[in-house]
N, C-alpha and C positions, 0 to 999 in steps of 0.2 A: 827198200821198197820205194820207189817211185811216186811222185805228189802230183806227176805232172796230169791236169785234167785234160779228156779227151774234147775236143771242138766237136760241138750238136751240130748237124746239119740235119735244116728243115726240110722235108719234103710235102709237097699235097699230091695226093691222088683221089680221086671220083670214082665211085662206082653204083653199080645196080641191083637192086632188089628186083628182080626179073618175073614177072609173072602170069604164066599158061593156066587160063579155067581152073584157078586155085590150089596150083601146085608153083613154088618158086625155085629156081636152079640154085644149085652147089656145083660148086667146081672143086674137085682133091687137087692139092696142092701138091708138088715132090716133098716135103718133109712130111706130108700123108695125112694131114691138117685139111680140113673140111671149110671152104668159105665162098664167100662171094666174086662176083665179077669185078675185079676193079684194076688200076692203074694208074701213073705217075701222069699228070698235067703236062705236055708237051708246049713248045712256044709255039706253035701254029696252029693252038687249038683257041675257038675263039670263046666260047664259056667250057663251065663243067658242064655244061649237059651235052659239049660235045665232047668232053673227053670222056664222058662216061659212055657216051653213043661208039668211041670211035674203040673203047676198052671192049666193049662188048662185041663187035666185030670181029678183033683180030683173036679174041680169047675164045670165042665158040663158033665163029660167022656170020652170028643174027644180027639181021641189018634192019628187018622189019620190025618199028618197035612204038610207044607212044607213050609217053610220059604221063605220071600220072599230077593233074596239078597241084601246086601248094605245100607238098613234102619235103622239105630236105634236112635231113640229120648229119650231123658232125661227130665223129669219133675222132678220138687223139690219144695216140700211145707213143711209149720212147721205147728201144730197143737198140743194141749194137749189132752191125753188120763191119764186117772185116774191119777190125779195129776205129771204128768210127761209130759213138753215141750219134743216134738216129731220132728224131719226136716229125712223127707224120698227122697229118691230119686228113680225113678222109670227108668228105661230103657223098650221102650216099641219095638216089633217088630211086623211086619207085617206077617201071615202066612194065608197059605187057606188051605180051608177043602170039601171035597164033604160032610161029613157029617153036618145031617142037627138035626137029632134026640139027641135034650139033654137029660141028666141024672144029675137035677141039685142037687147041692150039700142044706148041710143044712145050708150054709152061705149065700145063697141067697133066697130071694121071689118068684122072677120070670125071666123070658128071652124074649127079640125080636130079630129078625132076621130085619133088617130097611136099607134101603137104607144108602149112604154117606148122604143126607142131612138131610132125615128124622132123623137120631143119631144125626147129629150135635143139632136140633132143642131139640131132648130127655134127653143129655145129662144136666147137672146142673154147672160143675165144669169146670172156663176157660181153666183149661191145658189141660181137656181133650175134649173142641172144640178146641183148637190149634191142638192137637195131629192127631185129624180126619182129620182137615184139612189136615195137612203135610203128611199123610198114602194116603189122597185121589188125591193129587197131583203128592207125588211117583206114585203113583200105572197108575195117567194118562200119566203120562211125561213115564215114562216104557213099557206104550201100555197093562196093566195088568187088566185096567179098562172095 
């Protein structure tokens, strides 16, 4: 058996808590896993709030969007992807849309528009029912709910 330890590479990626008149998007994943909008930090991005702007575009379309202020959460998880230990870390933020009509990308299967608790119930992965949680408590302690 083999000692030799796999090299972590770190990634960040940013994404969005998205939210229409008090229903927030899911995007299905191809492993058929239920989550959020998000994406890997490019060099040409100049904060996360645009790579999180520019995740959301290419992943549904929506371009119209507004940020909610003073939010930002950090999840961090490790995982292998093709022979390589992975530990990413995610900054996520809260933005709303009147836009309702996706344009979804080929990286995903399908979309819901779900209430806060109905997502909580849809999602799979605990950081991101912690995440909802904490978007959905901002967003009531702010009067935004």
């Amino acid at each position: 058996m083999s000692t030799a330890r796999l090299e972590l590479v770190m990634e960040t990626s940013c994404g969005v808590v998205l939210v229409n008149l008090g229903s927030i998007l899911l995007l299905q994943y191809p492993q058929g896993h239920w989550d959020l909008p998000k994406g890997h930090v490019e060099q040409e991005d100049s904060d996360y709030y645009e790579t999180a702007r520019r995740e959301l575009k290419e992943e549904t379309g929506i371009s119209e969007l507004s940020f909610v202020e003073n939010f930002e959460h950090r999840t961090e998880y490790q995982f292998k992807h093709k022979g390589k230990r992975k530990s990413k870390q995610v900054y996520w933020y809260i933005a709303t849309t009147e836009e309702i009509s996706i344009s979804l990308s080929k990286e995903h299967r399908n979309y819901m528009w779900l209430d806060w608790e109905q997502a909580l119930e849809q999602v799979t992965h605990i950081e991101t029912k912690e995440l909802i949680g904490s978007a959905h408590e901002f967003m009531k302690t702010a009067g935004l709910d």
